[in-house]
C-alpha positions as CSV (number, residue, x, y, z in Angstrom):
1,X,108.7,-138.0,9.9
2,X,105.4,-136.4,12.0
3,X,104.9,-132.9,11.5
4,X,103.7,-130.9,14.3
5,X,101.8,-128.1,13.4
6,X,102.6,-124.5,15.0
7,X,99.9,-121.9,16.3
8,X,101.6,-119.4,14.3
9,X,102.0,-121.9,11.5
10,X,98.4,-122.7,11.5
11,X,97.6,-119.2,11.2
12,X,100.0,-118.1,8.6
13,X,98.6,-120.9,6.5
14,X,95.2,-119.6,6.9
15,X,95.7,-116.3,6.2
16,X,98.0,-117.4,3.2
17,X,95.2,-119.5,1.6
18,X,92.2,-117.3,2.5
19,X,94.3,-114.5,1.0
20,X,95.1,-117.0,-2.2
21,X,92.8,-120.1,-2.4
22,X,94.9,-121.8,-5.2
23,X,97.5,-122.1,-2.9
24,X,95.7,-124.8,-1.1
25,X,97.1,-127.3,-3.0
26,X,100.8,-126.4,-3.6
27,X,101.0,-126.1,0.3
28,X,99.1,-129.3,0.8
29,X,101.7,-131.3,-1.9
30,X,104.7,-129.6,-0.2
31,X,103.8,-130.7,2.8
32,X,103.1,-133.8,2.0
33,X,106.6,-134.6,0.5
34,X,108.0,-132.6,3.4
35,X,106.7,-135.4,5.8
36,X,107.9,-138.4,3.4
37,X,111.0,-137.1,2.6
38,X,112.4,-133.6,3.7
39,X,115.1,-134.1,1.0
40,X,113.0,-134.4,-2.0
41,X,114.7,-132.1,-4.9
42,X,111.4,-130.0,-5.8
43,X,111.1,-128.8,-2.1
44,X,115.2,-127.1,-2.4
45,X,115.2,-127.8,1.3
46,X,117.8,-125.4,2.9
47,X,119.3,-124.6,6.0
48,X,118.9,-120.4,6.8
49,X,121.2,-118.0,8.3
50,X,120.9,-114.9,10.9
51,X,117.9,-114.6,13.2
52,X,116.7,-117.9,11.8
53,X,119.8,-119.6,12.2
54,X,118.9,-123.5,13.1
55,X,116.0,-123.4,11.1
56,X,115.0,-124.7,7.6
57,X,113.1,-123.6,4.9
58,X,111.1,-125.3,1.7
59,X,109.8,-124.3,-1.4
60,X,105.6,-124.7,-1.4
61,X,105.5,-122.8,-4.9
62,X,106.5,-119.9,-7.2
63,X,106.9,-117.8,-4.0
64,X,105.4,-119.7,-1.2
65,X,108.1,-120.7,1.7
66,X,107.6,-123.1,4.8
67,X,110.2,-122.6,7.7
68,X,110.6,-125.5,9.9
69,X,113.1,-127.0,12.2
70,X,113.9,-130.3,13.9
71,X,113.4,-131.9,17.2
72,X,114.0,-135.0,18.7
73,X,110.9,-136.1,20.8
74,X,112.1,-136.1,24.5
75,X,110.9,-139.9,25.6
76,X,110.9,-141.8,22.3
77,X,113.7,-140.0,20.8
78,X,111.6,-139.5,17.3
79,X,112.8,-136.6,15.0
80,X,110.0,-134.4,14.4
81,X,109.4,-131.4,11.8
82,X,107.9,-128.3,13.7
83,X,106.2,-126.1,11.2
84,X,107.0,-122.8,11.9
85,X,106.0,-120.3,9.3
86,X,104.3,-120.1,6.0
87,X,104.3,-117.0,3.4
88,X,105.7,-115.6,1.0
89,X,109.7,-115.3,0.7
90,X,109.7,-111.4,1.9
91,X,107.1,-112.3,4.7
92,X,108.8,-115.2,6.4
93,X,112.7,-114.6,6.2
């Protein structure tokens, strides 16, 4: 599946690297396995509740957290991932 990077995704995953270099690589693993298989057991891919309700979330780490949801691609009809948000679990839920 393609993953379509956000503006506020992009940013969040600067400041979360700048802030924390190591986590460079955990974030670039996750998403890595995110786009070859969204169910892979080490990302505990979930579906999230409340004002997020619709959206999805993967583990990047000890306490690093991608939210994301699905689209379908208007013409082609291809399910997409959109990367919403990147932090820490108390900064993105």
């Amino acid at each position: 599946m393609k993953l379509v990077w956000s503006a506020k995704f992009t940013r969040a995953a600067k400041r979360a690297t700048r802030k924390n270099p190591s986590l460079l690589d955990d974030l670039s693993a996750a998403l890595e396995m995110l786009e070859a298989d969204h169910r892979h057991p080490s990302l505990q891919t979930h579906k999230l509740k409340g004002d997020l309700d619709g959206c999805w979330a993967c583990s990047a780490g000890y306490d690093l957290r991608i939210v994301f949801e699905f689209r379908r691609q208007p013409q082609s009809r291809e399910l997409e991932i959109h990367l919403l948000n990147v932090g820490t679990h108390d900064e993105v839920y």
